[in-house]
VODOVEX-940748 format. One record per residue (C-alpha): residue number from 0; x, y, z. Coordinates in steps of 0.5 Angstrom, whole numbers, padded with zeros to 4 digits. Layout:
BEGIN
(rec NUM (X Y Z))
...
***
This chain:
BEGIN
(rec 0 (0017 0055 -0065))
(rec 1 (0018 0057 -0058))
(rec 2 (0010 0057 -0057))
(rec 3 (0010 0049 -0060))
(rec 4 (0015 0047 -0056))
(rec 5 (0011 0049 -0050))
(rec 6 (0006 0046 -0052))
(rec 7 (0010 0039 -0053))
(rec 8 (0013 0040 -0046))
(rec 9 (0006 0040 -0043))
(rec 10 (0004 0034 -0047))
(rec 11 (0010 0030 -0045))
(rec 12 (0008 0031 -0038))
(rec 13 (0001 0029 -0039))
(rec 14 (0003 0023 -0042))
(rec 15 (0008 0022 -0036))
(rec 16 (0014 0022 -0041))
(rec 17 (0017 0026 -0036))
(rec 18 (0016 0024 -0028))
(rec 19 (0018 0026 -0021))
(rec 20 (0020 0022 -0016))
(rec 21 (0026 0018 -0014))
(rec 22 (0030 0014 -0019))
(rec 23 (0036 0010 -0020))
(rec 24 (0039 0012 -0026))
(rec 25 (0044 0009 -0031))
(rec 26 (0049 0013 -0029))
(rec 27 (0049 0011 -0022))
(rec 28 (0044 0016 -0019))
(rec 29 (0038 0018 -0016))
(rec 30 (0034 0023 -0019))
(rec 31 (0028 0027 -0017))
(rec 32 (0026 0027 -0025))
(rec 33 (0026 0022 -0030))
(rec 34 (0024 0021 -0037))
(rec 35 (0021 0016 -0041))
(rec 36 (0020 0018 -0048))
(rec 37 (0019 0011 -0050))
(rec 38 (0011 0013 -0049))
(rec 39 (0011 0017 -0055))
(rec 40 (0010 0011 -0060))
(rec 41 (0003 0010 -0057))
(rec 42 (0002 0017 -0059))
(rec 43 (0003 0018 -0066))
(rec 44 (0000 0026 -0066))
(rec 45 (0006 0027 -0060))
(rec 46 (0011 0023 -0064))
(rec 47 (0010 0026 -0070))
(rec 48 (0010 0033 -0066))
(rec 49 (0018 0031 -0063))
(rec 50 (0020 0029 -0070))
(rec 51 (0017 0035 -0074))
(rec 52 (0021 0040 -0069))
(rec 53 (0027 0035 -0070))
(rec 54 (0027 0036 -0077))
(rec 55 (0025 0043 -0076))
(rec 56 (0031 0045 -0071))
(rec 57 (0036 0041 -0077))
(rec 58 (0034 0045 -0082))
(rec 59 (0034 0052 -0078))
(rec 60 (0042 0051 -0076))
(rec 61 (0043 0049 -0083))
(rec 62 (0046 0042 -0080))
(rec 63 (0047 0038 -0086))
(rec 64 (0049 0030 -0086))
(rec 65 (0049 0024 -0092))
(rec 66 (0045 0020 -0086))
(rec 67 (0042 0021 -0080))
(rec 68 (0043 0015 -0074))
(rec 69 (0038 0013 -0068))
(rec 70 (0041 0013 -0061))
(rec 71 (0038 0005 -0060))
(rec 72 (0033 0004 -0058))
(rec 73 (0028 0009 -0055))
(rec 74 (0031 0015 -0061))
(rec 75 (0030 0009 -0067))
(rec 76 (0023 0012 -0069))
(rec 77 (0024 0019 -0069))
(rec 78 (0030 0017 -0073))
(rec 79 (0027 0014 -0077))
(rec 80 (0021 0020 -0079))
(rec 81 (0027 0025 -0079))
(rec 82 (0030 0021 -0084))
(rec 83 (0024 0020 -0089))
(rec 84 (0021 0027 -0087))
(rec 85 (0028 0030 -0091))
(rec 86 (0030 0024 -0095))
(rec 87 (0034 0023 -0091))
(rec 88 (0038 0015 -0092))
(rec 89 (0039 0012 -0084))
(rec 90 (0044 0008 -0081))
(rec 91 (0042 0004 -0076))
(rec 92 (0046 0002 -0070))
(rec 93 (0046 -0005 -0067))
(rec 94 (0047 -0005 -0059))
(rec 95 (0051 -0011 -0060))
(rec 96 (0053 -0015 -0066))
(rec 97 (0050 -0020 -0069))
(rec 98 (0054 -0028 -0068))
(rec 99 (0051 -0029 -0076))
(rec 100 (0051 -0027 -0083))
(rec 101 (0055 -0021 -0084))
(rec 102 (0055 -0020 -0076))
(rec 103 (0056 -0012 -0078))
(rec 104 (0054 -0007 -0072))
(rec 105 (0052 -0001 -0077))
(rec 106 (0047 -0004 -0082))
(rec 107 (0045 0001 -0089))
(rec 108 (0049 0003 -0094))
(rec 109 (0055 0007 -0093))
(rec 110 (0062 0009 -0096))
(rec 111 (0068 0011 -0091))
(rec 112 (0069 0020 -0090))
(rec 113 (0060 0019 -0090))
(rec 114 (0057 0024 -0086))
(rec 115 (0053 0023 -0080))
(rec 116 (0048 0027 -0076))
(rec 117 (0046 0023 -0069))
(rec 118 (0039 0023 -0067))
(rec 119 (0038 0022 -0059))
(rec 120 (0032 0022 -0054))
(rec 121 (0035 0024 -0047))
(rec 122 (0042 0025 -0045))
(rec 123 (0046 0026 -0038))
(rec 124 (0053 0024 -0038))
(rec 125 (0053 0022 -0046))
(rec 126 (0055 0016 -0047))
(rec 127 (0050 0013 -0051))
(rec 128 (0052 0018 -0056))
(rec 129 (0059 0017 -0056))
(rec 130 (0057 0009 -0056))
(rec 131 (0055 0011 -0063))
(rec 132 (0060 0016 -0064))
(rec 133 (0065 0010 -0064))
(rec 134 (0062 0006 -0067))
(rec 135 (0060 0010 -0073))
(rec 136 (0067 0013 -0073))
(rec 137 (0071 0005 -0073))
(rec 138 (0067 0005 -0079))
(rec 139 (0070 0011 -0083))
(rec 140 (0063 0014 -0082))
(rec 141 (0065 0022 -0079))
(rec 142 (0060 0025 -0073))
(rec 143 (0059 0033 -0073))
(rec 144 (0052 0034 -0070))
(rec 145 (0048 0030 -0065))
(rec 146 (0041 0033 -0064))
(rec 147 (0037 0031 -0058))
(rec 148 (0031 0032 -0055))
(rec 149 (0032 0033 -0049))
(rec 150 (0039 0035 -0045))
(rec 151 (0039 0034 -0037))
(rec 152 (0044 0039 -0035))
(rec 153 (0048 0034 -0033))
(rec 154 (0054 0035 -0036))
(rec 155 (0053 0031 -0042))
(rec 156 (0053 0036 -0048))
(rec 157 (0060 0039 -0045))
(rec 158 (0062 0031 -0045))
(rec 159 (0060 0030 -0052))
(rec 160 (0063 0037 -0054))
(rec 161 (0070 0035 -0052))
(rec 162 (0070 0029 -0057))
(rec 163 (0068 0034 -0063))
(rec 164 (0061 0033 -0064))
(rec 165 (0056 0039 -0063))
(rec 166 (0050 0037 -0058))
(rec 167 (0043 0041 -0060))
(rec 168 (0037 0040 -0055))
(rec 169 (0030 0041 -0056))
(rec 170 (0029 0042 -0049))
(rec 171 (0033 0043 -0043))
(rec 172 (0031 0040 -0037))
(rec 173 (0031 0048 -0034))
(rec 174 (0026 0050 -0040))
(rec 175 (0022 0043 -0038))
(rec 176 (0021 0046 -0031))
(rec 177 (0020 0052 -0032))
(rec 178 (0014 0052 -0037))
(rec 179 (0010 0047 -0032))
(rec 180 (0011 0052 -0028))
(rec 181 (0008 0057 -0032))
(rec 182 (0003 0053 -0034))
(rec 183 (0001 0052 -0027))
(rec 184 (0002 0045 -0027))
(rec 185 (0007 0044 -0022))
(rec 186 (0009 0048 -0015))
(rec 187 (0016 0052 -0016))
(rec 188 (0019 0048 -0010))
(rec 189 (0020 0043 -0015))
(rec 190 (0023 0047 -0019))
(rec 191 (0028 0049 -0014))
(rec 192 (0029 0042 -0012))
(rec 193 (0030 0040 -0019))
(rec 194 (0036 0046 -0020))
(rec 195 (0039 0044 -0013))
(rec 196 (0038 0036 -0016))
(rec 197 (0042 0039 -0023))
(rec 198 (0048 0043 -0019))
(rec 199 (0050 0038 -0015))
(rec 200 (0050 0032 -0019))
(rec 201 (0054 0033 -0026))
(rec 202 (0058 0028 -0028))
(rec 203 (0066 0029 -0032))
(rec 204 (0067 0026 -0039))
(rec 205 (0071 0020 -0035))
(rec 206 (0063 0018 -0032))
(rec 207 (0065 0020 -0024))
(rec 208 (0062 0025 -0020))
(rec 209 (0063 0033 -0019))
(rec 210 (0060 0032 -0013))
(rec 211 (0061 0024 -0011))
(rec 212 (0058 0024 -0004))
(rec 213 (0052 0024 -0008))
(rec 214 (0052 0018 -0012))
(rec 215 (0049 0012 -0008))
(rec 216 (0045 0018 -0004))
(rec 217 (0037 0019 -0005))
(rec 218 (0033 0025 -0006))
(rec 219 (0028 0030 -0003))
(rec 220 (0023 0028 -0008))
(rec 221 (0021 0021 -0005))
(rec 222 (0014 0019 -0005))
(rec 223 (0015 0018 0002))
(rec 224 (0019 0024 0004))
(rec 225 (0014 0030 0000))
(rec 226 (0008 0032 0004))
(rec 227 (0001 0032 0002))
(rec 228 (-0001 0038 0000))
(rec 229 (0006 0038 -0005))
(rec 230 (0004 0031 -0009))
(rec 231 (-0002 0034 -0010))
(rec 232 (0001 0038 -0015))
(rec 233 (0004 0032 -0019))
(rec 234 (-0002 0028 -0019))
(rec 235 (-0005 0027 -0026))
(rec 236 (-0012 0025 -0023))
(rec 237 (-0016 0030 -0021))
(rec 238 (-0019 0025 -0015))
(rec 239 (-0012 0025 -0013))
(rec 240 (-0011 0032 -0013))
(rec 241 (-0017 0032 -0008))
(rec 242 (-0016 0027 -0004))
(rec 243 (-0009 0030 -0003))
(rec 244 (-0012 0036 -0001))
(rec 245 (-0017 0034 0003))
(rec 246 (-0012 0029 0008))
(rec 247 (-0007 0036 0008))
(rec 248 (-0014 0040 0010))
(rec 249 (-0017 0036 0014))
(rec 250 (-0011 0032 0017))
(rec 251 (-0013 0025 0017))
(rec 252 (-0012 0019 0013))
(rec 253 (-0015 0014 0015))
(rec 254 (-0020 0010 0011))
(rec 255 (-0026 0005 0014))
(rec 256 (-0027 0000 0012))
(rec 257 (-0035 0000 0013))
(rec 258 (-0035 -0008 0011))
(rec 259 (-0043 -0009 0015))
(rec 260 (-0050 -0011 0012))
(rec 261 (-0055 -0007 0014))
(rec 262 (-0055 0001 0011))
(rec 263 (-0058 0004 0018))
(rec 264 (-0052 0001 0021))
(rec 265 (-0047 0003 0016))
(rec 266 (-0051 0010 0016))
(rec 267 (-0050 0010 0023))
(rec 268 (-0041 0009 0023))
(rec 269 (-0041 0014 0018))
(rec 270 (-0044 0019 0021))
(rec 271 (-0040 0018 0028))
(rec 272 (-0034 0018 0025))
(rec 273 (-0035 0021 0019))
(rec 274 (-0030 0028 0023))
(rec 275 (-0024 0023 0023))
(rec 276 (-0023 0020 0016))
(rec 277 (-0021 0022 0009))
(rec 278 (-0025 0015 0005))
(rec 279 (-0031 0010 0008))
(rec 280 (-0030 0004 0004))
(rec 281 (-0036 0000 0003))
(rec 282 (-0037 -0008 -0001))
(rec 283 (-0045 -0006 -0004))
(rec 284 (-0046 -0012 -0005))
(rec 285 (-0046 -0015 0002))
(rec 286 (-0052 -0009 0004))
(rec 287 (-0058 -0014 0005))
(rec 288 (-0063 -0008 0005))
(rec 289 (-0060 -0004 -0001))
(rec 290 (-0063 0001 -0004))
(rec 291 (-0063 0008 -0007))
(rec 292 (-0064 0012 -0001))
(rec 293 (-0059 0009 0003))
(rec 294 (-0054 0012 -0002))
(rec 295 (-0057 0018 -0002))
(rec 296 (-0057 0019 0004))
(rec 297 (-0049 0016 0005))
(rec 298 (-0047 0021 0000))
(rec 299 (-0050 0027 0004))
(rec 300 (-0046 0025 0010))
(rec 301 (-0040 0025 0005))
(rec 302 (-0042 0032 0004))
(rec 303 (-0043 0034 0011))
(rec 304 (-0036 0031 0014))
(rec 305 (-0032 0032 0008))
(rec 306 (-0030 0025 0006))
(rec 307 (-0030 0021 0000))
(rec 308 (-0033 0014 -0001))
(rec 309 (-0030 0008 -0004))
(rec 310 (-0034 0003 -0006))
(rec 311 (-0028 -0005 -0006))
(rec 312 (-0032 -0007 -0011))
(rec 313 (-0025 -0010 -0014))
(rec 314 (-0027 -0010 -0021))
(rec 315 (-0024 -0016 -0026))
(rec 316 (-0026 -0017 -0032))
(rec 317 (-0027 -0016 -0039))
(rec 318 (-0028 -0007 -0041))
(rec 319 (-0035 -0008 -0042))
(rec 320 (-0037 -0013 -0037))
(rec 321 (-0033 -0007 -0032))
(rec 322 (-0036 -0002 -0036))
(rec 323 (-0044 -0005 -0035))
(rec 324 (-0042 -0007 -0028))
(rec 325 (-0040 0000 -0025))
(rec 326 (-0044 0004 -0029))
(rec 327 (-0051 -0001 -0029))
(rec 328 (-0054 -0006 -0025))
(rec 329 (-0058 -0005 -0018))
(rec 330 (-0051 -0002 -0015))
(rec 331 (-0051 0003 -0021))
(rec 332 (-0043 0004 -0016))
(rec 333 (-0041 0010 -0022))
(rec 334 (-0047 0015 -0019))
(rec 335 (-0044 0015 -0012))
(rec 336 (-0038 0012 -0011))
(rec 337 (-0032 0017 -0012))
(rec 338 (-0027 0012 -0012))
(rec 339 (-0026 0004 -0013))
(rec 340 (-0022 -0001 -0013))
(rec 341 (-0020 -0006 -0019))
(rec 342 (-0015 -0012 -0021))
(rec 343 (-0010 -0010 -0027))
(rec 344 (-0010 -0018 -0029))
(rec 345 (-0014 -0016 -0036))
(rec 346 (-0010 -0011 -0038))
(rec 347 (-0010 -0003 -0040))
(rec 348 (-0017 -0005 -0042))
(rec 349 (-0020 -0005 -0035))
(rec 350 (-0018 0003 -0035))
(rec 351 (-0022 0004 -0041))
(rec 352 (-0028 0000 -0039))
(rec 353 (-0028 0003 -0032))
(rec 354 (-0029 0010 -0036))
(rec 355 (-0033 0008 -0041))
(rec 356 (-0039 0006 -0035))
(rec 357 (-0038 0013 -0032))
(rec 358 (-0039 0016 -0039))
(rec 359 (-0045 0013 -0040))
(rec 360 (-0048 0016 -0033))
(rec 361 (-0049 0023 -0031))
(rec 362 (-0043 0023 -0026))
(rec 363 (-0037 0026 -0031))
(rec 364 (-0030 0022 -0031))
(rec 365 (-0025 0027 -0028))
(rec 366 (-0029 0027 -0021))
(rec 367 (-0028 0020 -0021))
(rec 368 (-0022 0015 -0019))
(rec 369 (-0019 0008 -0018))
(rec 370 (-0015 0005 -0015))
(rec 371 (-0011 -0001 -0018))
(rec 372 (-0010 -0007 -0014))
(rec 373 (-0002 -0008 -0014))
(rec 374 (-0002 -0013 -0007))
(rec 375 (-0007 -0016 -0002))
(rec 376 (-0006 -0016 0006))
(rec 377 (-0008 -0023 0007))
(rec 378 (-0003 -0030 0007))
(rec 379 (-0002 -0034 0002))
(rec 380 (-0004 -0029 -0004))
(rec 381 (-0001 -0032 -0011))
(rec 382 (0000 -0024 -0013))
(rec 383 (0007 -0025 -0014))
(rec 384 (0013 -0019 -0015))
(rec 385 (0012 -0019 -0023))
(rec 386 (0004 -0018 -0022))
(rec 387 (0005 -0012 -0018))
(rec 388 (0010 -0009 -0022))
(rec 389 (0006 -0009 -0028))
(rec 390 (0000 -0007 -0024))
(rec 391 (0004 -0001 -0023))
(rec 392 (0006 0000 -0030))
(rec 393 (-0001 0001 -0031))
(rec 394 (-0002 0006 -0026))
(rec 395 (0003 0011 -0029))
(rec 396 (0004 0009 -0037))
(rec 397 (-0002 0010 -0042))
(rec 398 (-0007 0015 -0044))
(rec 399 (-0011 0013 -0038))
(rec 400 (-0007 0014 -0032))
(rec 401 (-0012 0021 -0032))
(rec 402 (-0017 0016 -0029))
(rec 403 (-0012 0012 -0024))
(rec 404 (-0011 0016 -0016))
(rec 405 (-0007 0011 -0013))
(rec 406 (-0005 0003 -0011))
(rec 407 (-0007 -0001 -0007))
(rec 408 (0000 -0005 -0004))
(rec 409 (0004 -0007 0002))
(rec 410 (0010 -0005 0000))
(rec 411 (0013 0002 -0001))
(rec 412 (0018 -0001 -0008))
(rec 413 (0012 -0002 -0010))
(rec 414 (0011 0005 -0015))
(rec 415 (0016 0011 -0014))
(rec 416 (0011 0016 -0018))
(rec 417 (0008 0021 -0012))
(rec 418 (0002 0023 -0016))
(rec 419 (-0002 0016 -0014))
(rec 420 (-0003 0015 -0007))
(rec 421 (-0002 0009 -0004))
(rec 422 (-0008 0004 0000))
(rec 423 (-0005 -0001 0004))
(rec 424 (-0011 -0005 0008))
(rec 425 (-0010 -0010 0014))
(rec 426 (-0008 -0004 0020))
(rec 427 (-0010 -0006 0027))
(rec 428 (-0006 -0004 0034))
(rec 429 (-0007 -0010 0036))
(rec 430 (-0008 -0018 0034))
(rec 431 (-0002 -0020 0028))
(rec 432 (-0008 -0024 0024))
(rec 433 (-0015 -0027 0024))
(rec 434 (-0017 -0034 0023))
(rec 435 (-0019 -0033 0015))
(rec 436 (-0012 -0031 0013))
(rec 437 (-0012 -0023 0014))
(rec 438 (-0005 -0020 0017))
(rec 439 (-0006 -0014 0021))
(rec 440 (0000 -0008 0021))
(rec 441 (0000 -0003 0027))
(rec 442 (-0001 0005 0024))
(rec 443 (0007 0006 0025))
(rec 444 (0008 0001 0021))
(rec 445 (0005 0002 0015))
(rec 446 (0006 0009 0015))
(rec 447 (0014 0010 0016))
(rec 448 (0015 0002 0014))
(rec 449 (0011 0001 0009))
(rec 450 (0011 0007 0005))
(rec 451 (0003 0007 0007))
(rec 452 (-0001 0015 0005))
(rec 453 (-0008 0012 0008))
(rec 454 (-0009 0007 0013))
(rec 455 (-0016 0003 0012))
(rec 456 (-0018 -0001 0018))
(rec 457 (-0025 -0004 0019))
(rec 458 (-0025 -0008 0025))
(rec 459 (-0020 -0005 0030))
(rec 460 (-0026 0001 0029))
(rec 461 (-0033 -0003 0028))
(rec 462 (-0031 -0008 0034))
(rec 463 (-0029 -0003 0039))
(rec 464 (-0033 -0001 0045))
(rec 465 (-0033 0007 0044))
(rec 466 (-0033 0006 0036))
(rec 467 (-0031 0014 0036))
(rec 468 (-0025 0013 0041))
(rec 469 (-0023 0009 0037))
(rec 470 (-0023 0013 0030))
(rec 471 (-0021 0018 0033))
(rec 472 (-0014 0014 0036))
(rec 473 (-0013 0011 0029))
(rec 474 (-0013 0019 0026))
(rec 475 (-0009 0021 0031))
(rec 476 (-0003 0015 0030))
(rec 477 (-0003 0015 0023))
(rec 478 (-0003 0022 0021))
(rec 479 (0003 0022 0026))
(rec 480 (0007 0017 0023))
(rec 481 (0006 0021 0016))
(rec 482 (0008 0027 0020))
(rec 483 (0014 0024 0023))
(rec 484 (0016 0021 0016))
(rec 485 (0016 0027 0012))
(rec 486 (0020 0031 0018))
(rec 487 (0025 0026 0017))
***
């Protein structure tokens, strides 16, 4: 069973189950990991997995019950597999009682002194279980034994325990951390960091804090506090690995935005400054002598100055239509281009067809990224907070988060995860804003302020009078601000 759970503890990660970054819990924390089991309705292999080694741990500590009752809502399904596996009868527990017909809590068939055993997903202090607890208990219903799938460390097994009902875990947070370790998917500092996380944050059975000081403080696993070389290790796309790795190794993360018309000019910007970024940023379709040359040789200078080209193409519409869009055409962007920019408004689907172009090019999909547009730099945008929010959500749930490198945003609330990078446009030293609607922010400002890991700037560069002063002045700013906000 050990070698299973290994294997689910390394699938859970992957389909960010459980992330790392800097959380408000229920409890009234911060916490540097969080878990979301929720995703695994999306994943009926993984869900079954989960319930198949509950009911297998249930029969290996020979716990026996007359029913078997999900924590709501997360543990409901699990439940309810366990419950059909082993022929099982299930209570379900309502979080609030219904203001009509028999306005019962508990729903199903029960007799006073019945035995239950509990289902739940993840606990820290516990309360989600002893609110089932109690209100199996007003029932007659008698609680020996709940099983959940993860135990945090934090106290709530203890808490439990001390109102006579014993907790068994699939997995303990230390085995979690540990077994990624061991499967190289994340750095060993994580793992101290997250044992320093568990030892000074555990909680009593009345809800206070061992160590109250700690309540309303952060953690040292905010996107913004961990360096570059540390976040790659977290990033679940392979292009966000690299990009990491190449702003840590080259120490720069400035992008340009090569925003000319003709293919000599932006021939010549690249290679001047090729030596300061990490990203150029083209719009292909405002090239006027386009041509499969130019790409070429603009992929060579990528090679020769170690950066990565975006191609903003801003991609919006159905899956197929993005898929042809990327991978077809006179552009043929899936060829060339490392990363690219799309909207979220059609949904999860946009991922899956943006994939689907490059699947059907020789270009392999792990070495290709996008970024999600979560919010725009220029006056007068309609995306509002519920858009970016679920832009967001997009970019960290779901099967195709593999394919997604980073955000495009202004604002560091806008994700929390620091695995994706963070693009935010509109950087100038000088000017607030042009005549079309752009707002510029000087490099200080969206680094330490706004939560930026790559500055783009265009005409602060384009326009200057010595262009290679001029990226080089930007290089040296913003990669100052990174380095001055993670020493803090």
């Amino acid at each position: 069973m050990s070698d299973e759970r290994k294997t689910l503890a390394i699938k859970l990660y992957e389909i960010n189950a459980f992330k790392f970054g800097d959380f408000k819990m229920k409890v009234g924390i911060n916490s540097p990991v969080y878990f979301d089991l929720r995703v695994i309705v999306s994943y009926p292999q993984v869900m079954k997995t989960v319930s198949d080694l509950i009911a297998a741990h249930i029969k290996e500590q020979q716990l026996t019950a007359k029913h078997v009752c999900g924590v709501p809502y997360t543990a409901l399904p699990l439940a309810t597999l366990v419950a059909v596996q082993q022929n099982t009868p299930m209570l379900v527990r309502r979080k609030e009682a219904k203001d009509y017909g028999t306005k019962k809590l508990i729903e199903g068939l029960y007799n006073a002194g019945d035995t239950c055993l509990i289902v739940e997903d993840v606990i820290t202090s516990g309360s989600s279980v002893l609110d089932t607890v109690r209100d199996l208990e007003k029932e007659g219903i008698v609680v020996t034994d709940a099983v959940v799938v993860v135990d945090r460390e934090q106290g709530g097994a203890a808490n439990i325990a001390k109102q006579k009902v014993r907790v068994h875990s699939l997995f303990t947070l230390s085995f979690l951390l540990n077994t990624l370790h061991e499967a190289g998917k994340i750095k060993h500092d994580t793992v101290d960091a997250v044992a320093r996380y568990i030892a000074a944050s555990q909680i009593n059975s009345d809800g206070s804090f061992v160590n109250p000081q700690k309540k309303d403080g952060g953690n040292d696993f905010s996107r913004t506090k961990l360096s570059y070389e540390q976040r790659a290790t977290l990033a679940k796309s392979e292009l966000a690995k690299q990009l990491f790795n190449l702003m840590a190794s080259k120490k720069t993360n400035l992008c340009l935005a090569a925003d000319l018309t003709q293919s000599e000019e932006i021939l010549n910007i690249a290679d001047i400054c090729g030596p300061y970024i990490c990203v150029l940023k083209t719009h292909i379709d405002i090239v006027e002598d386009f041509s499969e040359a130019f790409v070429k040789n603009l992929r060579a200078l990528a090679d020769k100055h170690n950066f990565l080209l975006m191609e903003d193409r801003k991609f919006a519409d159905i899956g197929n239509t993005v898929s042809l869009q990327y991978g077809k055409g006179i552009y043929k962007v899936a060829n060339w281009a490392d990363l690219i920019t799309a909207h979220a408004i059609t949904g999860r689907s946009i991922l899956q067809g943006l994939k689907a172009g490059v699947a059907d090019t020789t270009a392999e999909v792990r070495k290709r990224g996008v970024f999600l547009l979560a919010e725009l730099s220029n006056s007068g945008t309609l995306i509002d907070v519920k858009y970016s929010e679920a832009a967001s959500k997009i970019a960290t749930e779901g099967a195709d988060i593999d394919f997604v490198a980073g955000v495009v945003c202004q604002s560091v609330k806008c994700f929390d995860f620091p695995g994706l990078i963070q693009l935010t446009p509109g950087v100038k030293i000088d000017d607030a804003s042009d005549q079309l609607g752009q707002q510029y922010q000087t490099p200080e400002h969206v680094v330490k302020e706004r939560g930026a890991d790559i500055g783009v700037v265009g005409r602060g560069i384009l326009q200057a009078k010595s262009v290679e002063k001029a990226a080089a002045l930007y290089r040296d700013r913003l990669w100052a601000a990174y380095t001055d906000r993670i020493a803090k």
